[in-house]
C-alpha positions in Angstrom: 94.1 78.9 96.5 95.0 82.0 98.3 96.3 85.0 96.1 98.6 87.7 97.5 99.7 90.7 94.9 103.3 90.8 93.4 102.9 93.3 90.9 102.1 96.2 93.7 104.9 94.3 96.3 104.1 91.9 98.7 102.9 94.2 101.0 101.7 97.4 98.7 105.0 98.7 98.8 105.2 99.5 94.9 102.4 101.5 95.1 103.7 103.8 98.1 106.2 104.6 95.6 103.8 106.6 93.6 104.1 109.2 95.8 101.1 110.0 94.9 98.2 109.9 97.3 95.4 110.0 94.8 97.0 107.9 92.4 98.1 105.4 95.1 94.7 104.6 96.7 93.5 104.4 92.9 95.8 101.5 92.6 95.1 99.5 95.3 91.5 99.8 94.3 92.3 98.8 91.1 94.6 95.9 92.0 91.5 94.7 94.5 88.7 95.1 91.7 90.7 93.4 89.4 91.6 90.6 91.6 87.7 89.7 92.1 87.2 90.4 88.1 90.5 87.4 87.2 88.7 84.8 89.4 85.2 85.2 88.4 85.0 82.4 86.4 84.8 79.7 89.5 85.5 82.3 92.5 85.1 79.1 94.6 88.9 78.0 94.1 90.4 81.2 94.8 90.8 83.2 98.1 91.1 86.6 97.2 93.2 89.1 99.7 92.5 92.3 99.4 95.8 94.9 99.2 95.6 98.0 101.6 96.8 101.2 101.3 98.4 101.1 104.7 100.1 104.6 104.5 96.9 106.0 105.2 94.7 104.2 108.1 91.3 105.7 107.3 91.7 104.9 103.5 92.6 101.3 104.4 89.0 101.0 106.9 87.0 102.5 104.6 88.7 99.9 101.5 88.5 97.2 103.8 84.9 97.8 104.5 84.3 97.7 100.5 86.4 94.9 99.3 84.4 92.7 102.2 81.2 93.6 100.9 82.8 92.5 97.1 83.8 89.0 98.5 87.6 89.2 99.5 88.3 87.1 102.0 91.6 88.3 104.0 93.4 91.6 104.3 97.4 92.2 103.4 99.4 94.8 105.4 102.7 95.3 105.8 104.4 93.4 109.3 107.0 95.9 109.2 105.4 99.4 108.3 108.1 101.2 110.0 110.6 100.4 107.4 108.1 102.8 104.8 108.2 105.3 107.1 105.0 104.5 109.1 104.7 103.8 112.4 105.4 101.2 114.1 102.7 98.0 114.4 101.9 99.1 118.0 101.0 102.4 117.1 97.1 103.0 118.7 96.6 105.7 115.3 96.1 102.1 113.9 93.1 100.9 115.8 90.5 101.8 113.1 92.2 99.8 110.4 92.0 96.6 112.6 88.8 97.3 114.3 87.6 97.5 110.7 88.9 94.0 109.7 87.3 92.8 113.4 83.8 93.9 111.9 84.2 92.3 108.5 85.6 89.1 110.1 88.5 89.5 108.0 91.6 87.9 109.0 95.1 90.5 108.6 98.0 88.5 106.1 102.1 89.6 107.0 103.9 88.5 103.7 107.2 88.0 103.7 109.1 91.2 101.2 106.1 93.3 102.7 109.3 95.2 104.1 112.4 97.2 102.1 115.4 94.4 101.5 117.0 96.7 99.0 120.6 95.7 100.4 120.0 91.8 99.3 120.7 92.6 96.0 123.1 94.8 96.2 125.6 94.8 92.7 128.4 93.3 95.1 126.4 90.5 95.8 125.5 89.2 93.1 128.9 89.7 91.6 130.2 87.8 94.8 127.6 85.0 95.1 125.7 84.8 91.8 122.4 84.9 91.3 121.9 81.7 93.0 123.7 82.4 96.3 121.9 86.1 96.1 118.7 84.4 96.3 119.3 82.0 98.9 120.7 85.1 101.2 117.3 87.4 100.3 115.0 84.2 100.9 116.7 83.5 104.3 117.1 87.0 105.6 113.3 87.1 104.4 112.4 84.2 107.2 114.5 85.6 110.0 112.5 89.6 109.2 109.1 87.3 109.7 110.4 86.4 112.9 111.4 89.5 113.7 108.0 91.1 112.7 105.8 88.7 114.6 107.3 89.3 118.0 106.6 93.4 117.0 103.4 91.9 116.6 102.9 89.7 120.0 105.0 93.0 122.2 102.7 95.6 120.2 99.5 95.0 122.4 97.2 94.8 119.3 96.4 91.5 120.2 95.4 92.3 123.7 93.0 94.9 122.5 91.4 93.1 119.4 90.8 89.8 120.8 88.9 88.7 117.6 91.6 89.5 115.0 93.2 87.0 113.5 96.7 87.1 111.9 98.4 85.3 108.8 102.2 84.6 108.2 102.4 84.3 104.5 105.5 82.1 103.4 106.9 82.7 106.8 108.1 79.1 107.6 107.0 77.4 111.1 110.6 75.4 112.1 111.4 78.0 113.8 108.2 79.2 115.7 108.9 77.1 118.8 111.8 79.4 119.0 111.0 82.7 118.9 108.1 81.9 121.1 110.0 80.4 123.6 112.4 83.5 123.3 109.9 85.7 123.7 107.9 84.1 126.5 111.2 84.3 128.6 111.8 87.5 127.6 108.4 88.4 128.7 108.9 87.0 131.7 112.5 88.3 132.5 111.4 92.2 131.0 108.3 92.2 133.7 106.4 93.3 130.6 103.0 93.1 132.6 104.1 95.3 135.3 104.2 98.4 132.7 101.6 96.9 130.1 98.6 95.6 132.3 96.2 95.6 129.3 99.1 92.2 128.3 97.3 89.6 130.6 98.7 86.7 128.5 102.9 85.2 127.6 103.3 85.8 123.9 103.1 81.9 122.7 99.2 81.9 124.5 98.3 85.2 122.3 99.7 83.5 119.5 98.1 80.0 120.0 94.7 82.0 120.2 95.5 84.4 117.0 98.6 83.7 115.2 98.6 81.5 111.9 102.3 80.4 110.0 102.8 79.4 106.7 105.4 76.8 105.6 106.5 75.6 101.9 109.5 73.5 101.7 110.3 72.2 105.4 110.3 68.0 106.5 111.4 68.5 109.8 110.1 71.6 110.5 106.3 71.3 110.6 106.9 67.6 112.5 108.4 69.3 115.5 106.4 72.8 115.6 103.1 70.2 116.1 104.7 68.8 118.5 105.6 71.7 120.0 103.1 74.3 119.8 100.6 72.1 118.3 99.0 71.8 115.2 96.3 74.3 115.0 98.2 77.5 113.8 100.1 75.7 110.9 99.3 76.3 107.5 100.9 74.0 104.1 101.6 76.5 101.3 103.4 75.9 97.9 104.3 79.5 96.9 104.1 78.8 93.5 105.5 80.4 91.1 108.2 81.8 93.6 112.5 80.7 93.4 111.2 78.3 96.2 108.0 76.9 95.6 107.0 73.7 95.4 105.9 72.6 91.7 105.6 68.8 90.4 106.8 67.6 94.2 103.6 69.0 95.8 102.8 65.4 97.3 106.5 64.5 97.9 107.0 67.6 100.6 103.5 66.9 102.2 103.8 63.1 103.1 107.7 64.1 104.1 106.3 66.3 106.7 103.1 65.0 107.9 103.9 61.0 106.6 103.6 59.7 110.5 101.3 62.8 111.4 97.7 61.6 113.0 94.8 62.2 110.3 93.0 65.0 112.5 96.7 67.2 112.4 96.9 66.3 108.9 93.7 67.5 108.0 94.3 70.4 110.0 97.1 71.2 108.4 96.0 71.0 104.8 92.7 72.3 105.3 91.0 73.1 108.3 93.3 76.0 109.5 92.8 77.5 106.5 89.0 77.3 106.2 89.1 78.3 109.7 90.0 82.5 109.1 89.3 82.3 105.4 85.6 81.1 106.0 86.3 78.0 103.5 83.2 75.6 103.0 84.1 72.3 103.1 84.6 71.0 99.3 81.7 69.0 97.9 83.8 66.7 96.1 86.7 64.2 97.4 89.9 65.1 95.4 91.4 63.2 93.3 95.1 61.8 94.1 97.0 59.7 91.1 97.8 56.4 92.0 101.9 56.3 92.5 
């Protein structure tokens, strides 16, 4: 089990808020040490994810270098920094923060609500909608910023220069991957991008086959038809729990709806093995067990 923060935001974002710079780097620390302290008992069921004070690049190297050494296994950071008023993910002041997570071998998490999506739940809309119809509009605008954020990503040249970094799309969805990829090969190919980025040898769907992980929670179709079309090795089963929409009590339900006719080897993959893959997961020593009906 993975665990990414909500107390300081999805992407640190409550701690910026401090205003504080002492007393916001004590926070993340705290938040990090105390994350490794809450799984202790049996560390071997819980990924821990470090949180990052990404306002400040050399604070967020030298805690990345720390937390690896304490046994957290991935690194959050914000896919939209730019919103906080911090530059943008192609920004070179960056390198040292994900050189330092190419050292460690740690792989860099994008959670959806990393972002500001104040606007969502605005008083009018929730008078307007209700609660329910609010949540439905933050959750979906939430998908479609993800999308938004991880062709910053493939554009920003970050991948070109780190080739061993790894990236995670936490509770991003994957229906509509095969989409913005296609999009943004064609606009990669119609821009010229190469002609005034040289270092960007590759189309933005081959970066992201060699770097790029997705998350998805609730979808049937959607997993089905991004295996077949971008394959299965970047996909990623998530049940968000205890989020509006997670999966609880129909865990097994979703999974067979969306990989039921999926061969064993992309199941597996799926479920497992492109998890293990950036997280450094051993393979469990025990078969799990599956009630009967």
């Amino acid at each position: 089990m993975a665990l990414y923060p909500n107390v300081g935001g999805c992407g640190s974002q409550a701690f910026f808020g401090l205003k504080d710079p002492d007393l916001m780097l004590a926070c993340v620390r705290a938040y990090n040490d105390f994350l490794l302290d809450c799984i202790s008992p049996d560390p071997r069921r819980f990924i821990p994810i470090m949180a990052t004070p990404f306002w400040d690049v050399e604070a967020s190297a030298r805690e990345i270098e720390r937390c690896a050494k304490l046994g957290h296994k991935g690194i959050l950071f914000s896919g939209a920094p730019q919103s906080h008023g911090i530059p943008i993910l192609a920004s070179r002041h960056r390198d040292p923060l994900w050189q330092a997570a190419v050292d460690r071998e740690l792989p860099v998490s994008f959670h959806i609500a990393a972002a500001t999506f104040d606007e969502g739940f605005s008083p009018e809309r929730v008078e307007a909608t209700g609660a329910g119809g609010t949540n439905g509009f933050v959750a979906i605008s939430l998908f479609l910023d993800d999308g938004k954020q991880l062709t910053d990503l493939l554009f920003s040249g970050v991948l070109p220069r780190f080739p061993e970094l790894k990236i995670l799309s936490v509770d991003s969805g994957v229906g509509f991957r095969p989409f913005i990829l296609e999009a943004c090969d064609y606009t990669f190919e119609y821009g010229n991008v190469r002609r005034d980025r040289p270092e960007v040898e590759l189309k933005p769907s081959e970066y992201f086959a060699r770097k790029v992980y997705g998350c998805y929670i609730f979808e049937e179709k959607g997993p089905r038809e991004a295996i077949e079309s971008i394959g299965a090795d970047n996909i990623l089963f998530e049940t968000d729990y205890p989020h509006p929409v997670c999966l609880y009590g129909n865990v097994r339900e979703k999974i067979d709806a969306a990989l039921g006719d999926i061969s064993a080897e992309a199941r597996h993959k799926v479920l497992f093995g492109n998890a293990a893959n950036p997280y450094k997961i051993d393979t469990p020593d025990v078969a799990p067990t599956i009630p009967a009906g």
